[in-house]
C-alpha positions in Angstrom: 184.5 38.1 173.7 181.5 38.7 175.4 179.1 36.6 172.5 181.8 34.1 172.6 181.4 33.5 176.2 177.7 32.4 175.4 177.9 29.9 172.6 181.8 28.9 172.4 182.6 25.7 174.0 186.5 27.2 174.9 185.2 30.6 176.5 182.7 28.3 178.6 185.4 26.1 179.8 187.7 29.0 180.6 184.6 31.1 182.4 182.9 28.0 184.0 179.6 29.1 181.8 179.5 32.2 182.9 179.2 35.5 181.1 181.2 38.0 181.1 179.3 41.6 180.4 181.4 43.1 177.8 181.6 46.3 180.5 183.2 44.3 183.2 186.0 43.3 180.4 186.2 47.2 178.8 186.6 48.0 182.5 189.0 45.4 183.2 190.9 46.4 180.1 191.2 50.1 181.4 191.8 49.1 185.0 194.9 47.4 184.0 196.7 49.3 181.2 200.0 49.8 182.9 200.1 46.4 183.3 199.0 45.8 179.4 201.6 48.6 178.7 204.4 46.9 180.8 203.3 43.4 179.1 203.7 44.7 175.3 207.5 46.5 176.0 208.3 43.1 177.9 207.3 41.3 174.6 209.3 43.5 172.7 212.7 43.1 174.8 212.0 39.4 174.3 211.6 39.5 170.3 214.7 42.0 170.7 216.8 39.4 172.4 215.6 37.0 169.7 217.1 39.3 166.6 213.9 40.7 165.2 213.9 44.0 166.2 216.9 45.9 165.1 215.9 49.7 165.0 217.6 50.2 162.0 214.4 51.1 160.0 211.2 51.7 161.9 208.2 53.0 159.4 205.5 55.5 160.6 202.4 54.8 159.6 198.8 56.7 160.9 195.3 54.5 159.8 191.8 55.9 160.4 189.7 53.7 162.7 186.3 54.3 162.8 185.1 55.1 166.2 182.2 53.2 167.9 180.1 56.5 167.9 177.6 57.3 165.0 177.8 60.0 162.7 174.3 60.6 164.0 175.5 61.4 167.6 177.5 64.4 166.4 175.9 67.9 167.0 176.5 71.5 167.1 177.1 72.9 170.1 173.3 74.2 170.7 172.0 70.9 170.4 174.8 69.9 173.0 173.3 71.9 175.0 169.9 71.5 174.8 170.5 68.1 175.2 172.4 68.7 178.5 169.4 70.5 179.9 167.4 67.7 179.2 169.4 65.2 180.4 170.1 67.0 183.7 166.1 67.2 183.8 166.0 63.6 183.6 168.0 62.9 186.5 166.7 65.3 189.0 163.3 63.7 187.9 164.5 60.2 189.2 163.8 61.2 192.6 160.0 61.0 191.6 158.0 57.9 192.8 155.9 58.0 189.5 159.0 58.1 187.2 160.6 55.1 188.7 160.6 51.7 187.3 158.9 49.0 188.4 161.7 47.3 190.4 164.3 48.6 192.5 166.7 47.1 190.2 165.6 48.9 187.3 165.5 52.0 188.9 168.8 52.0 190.0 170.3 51.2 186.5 167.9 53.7 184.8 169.3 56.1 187.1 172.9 55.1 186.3 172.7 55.5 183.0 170.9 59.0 183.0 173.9 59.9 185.0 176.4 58.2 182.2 174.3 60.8 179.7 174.9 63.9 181.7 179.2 62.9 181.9 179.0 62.0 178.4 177.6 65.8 177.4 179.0 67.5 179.7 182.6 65.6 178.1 181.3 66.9 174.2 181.1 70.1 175.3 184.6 70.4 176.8 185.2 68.6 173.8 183.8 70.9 171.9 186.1 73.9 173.1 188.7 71.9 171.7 187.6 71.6 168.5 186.5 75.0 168.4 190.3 76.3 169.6 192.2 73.7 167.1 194.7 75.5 164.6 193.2 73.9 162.1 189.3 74.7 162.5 188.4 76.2 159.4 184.9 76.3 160.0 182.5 78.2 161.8 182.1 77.4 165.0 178.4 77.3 164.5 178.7 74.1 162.3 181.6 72.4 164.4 180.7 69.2 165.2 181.1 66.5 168.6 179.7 63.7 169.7 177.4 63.4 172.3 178.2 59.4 172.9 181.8 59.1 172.2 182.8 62.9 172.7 186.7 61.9 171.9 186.3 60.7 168.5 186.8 63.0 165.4 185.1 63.3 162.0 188.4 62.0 159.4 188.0 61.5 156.0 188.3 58.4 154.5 189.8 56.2 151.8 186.6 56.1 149.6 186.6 60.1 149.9 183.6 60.3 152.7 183.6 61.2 156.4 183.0 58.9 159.6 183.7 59.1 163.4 187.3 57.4 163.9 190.5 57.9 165.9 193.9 58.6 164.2 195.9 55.4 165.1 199.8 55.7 164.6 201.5 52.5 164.2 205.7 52.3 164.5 207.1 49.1 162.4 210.4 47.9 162.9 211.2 46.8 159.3 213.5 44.1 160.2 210.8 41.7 160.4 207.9 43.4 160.5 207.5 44.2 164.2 204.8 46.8 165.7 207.5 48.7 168.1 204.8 51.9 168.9 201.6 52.8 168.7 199.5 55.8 170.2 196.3 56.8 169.5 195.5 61.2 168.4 192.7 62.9 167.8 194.7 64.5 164.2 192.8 64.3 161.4 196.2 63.7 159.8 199.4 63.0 160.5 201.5 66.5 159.7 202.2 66.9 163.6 202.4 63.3 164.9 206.1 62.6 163.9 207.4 63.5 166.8 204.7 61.6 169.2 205.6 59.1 167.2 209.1 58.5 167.5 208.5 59.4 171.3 206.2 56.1 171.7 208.9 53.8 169.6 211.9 55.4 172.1 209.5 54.6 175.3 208.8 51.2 174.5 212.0 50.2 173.5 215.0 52.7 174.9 217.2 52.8 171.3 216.4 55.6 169.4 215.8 53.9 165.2 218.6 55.1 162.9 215.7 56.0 160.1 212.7 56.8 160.3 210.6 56.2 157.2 207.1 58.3 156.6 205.2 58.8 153.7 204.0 62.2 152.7 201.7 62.7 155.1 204.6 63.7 157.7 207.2 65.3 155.2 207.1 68.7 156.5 209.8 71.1 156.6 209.0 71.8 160.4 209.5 67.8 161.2 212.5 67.7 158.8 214.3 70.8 160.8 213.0 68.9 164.0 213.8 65.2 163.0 217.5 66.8 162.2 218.2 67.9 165.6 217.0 65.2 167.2 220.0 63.4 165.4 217.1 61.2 163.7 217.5 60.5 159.7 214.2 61.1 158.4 213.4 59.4 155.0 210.2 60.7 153.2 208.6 62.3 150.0 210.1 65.3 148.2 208.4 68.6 149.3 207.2 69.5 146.0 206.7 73.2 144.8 202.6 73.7 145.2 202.5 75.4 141.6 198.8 74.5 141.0 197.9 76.5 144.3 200.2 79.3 143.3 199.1 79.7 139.8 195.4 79.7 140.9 196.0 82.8 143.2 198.2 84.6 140.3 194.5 83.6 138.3 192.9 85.2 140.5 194.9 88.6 140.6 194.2 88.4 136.8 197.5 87.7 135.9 198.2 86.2 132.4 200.2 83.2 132.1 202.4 85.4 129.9 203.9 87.0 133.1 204.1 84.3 135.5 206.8 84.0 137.2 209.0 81.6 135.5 208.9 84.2 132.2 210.7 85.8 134.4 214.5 85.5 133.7 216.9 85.7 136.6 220.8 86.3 136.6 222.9 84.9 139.8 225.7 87.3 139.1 223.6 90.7 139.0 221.0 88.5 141.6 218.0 90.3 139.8 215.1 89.3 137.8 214.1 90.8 134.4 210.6 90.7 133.2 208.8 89.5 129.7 209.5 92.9 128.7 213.1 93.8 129.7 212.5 96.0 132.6 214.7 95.2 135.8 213.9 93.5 139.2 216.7 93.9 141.6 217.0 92.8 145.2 215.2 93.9 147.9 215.0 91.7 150.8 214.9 88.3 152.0 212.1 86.9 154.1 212.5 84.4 157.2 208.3 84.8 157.6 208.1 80.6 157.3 209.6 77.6 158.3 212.7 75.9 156.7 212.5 78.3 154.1 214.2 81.8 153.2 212.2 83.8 150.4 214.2 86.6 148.3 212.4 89.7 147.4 212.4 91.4 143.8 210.7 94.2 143.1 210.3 96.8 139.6 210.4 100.3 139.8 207.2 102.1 140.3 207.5 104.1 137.6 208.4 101.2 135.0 205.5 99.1 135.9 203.4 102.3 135.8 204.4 103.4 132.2 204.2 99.6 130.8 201.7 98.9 128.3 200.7 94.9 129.9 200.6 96.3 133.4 197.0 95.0 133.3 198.3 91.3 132.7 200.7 91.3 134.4 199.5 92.2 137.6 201.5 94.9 139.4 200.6 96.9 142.2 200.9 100.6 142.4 204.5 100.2 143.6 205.6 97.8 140.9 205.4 93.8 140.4 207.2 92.1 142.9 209.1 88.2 142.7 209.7 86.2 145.3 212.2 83.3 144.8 212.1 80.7 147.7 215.3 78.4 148.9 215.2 76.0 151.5 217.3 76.5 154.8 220.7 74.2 154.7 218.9 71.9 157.0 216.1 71.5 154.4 218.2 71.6 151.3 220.5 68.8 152.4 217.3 66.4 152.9 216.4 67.3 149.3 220.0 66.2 148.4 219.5 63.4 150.3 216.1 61.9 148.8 217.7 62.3 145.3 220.1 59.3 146.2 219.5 55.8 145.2 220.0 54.8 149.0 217.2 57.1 150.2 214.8 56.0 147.8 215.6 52.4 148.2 214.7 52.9 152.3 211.8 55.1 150.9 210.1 52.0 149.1 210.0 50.1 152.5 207.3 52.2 153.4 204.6 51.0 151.8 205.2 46.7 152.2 206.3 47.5 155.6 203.6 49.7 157.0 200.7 48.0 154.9 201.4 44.6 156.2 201.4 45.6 159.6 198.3 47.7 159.2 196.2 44.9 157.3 197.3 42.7 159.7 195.5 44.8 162.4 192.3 45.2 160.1 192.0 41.9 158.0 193.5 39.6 160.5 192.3 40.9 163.9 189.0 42.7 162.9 190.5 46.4 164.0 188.2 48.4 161.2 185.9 49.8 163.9 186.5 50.3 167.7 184.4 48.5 169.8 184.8 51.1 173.1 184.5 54.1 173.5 186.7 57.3 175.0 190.7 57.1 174.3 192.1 55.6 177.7 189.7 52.6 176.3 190.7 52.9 172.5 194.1 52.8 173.6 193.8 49.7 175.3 191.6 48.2 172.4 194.9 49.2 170.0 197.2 47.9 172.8 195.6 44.5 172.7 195.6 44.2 169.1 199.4 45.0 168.3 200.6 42.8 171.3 198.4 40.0 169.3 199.6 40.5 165.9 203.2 40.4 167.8 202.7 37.2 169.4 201.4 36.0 165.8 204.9 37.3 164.1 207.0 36.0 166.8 205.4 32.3 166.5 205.7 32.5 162.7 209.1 33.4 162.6 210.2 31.1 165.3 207.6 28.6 166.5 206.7 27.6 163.5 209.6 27.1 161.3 210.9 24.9 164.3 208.0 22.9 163.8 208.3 22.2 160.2 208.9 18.7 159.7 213.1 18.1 158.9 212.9 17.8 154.8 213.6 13.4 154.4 
């Protein structure tokens, strides 16, 4: 907007050839987000009023944005800190009549923007404790990573398998007719735990809770499954499938033969016990609540017939015997399962992607939202804001501007 202002003929007219600093109009954006806030849920009671938002299916969707920061401007926290030192040099220096500018003027912004510098490290290192505390670092924290000139943004992964500064943006679409009813901005590199934020935004801006709520894989959890459940919400989303590949690695690694993996294990539901490749018994032993949504049933040998067995090598056991573990899902979980196997689930399940891509292209091709052009998340938000309450405007006037244009067929 703020190149436009210089060249086009309509942002001249409506500035009276002025320019606007792109600042004053990031500033302006910020200044006034409850406002922008109030003006996007005012949209949607309108297109509500109109018939196109019913909240019977409202699709979850997260997209990577890449942030206006560099992948150059992230460093470890040493650097961070040198830098910091530096910067607060820099400043204290300012009072010096041989580092100042030539003009009063100059001066006064130089100064302004070695302050900016010091708030901007000061924020990554803050920042950085963060990122260092997250759940799921699983780095050092010597090579954790922040920017020094957009401290909130996050290294994500993206679609063409490489990393880039970006912001986890989490659109809500009302499936009706393609409505954006939410959106939030996270700091997530994915979307396991932003369900539930989610739903939150789409219940703020609009009251009604959605009947469904479609996701991809991304948020099929068993923890937002058992949560989505008591909040009365009908979640619709992949099967959680059995992470075989990951298991059979670790039994690799034990030296197990693929002889004695666990499925060559026979098991009987009336005696509830296992019996191994070589006939010797695994009876009962326990059952396990040690993780969400599931319960896992414990079988173990006898010492003393693993001990005297001739493929205790291959097959693995311990000192006290090899042990199965057969896992069931909680009711909760189990009834979802049920549920996902149904032609009506899946039917609601294949809304997802048409629903959720459209929207998200619309943002990206249509409105140019590939890369943020702020900085900080009160700023991004607003940028995100700005962008859905566009692409709204554009739905609403193709659904009911323009058909009422159309000339009447002769």
């Amino acid at each position: 907007m703020a190149r436009r202002c210089e060249y086009d003929p309509a942002f001249q007219w409506l500035t009276g050839m002025e320019v606007v600093n792109y600042h004053s109009l990031a500033d302006f954006r910020v200044d006034h987000e409850k406002a922008l806030d109030q003006l996007f849920a005012q949209l949607l009671g309108v297109l509500s009023s109109e018939g196109l938002i019913r909240l019977e299916h409202v699709v979850l969707e997260g997209t990577q944005v890449k942030a206006s920061a560099s992948g150059s401007s992230f460093h470890r926290e040493k650097s961070l800190r040198a830098h910091l030192a530096a910067a607060r040099q820099r400043v204290k220096a300012m009072g010096d009549p041989r580092q100042e500018a030539s003009s009063p003027r100059a001066a006064a912004r130089q100064r302004a923007v070695a302050k900016e510098k010091v708030e901007k490290l000061e924020q990554a290192l803050e920042e950085m404790k963060k990122v260092q505390a997250a759940p799921q670092a699983h780095v050092e924290n010597s090579e954790q990573r922040v920017s020094e000139t957009d401290p909130e943004a996050r290294n994500m992964k993206q679609n063409d398998g490489g990393y880039a500064p970006s912001h986890n943006v989490q659109i809500a679409t009302d499936a009706a007719h393609g409505i954006i009813v939410g959106a939030s901005v996270t700091q997530a590199a994915n979307d396991k735990h932003e369900r539930a934020a989610g739903l939150a935004e789409v219940e703020r801006q609009t009251q009604p809770r959605p009947q469904h709520l479609v996701v991809d894989e991304g948020y099929t959890t068993r923890e937002n499954i058992l949560e989505a459940a008591a909040q009365g919400v009908d979640l619709i989303g992949s099967s959680l499938e059995p992470h075989l590949e990951a298991n059979r690695s670790r039994l690799q690694q034990r030296g197990v033969e693929a002889a004695f993996y666990p499925d060559r294990f026979r098991y009987d539901a009336g005696s509830n016990r296992y019996t191994c490749p070589e006939g010797k018994p695994l009876p009962y032993q326990s059952t396990q609540h040690d993780r969400v949504g599931v319960e896992r049933h414990v079988y173990k040998a006898r010492a003393a017939d693993c001990r005297d067995c001739p493929f205790r090598r291959q097959c693995g056991a311990g000192k006290k015997g090899r042990t199965i573990v057969r896992s069931e899902p909680v009711r909760v979980v189990a009834e979802y399962l049920a549920k996902m196997q149904t032609e009506a689930a899946r039917s609601l399940y294949r809304l997802r992607a048409p629903v959720a891509e459209f929207s998200n292209l619309g943002l990206k091709a249509k409105l140019g939202l590939r890369q943020f052009a702020v900085r900080g998340l009160a700023k991004v938000r607003c940028e995100v804001l700005w962008a859905c309450l566009t692409y709204n405007l554009q739905q609403w006037y193709r659904l009911r501007w323009k058909v009422g244009r159309q000339p009447a067929e002769s």
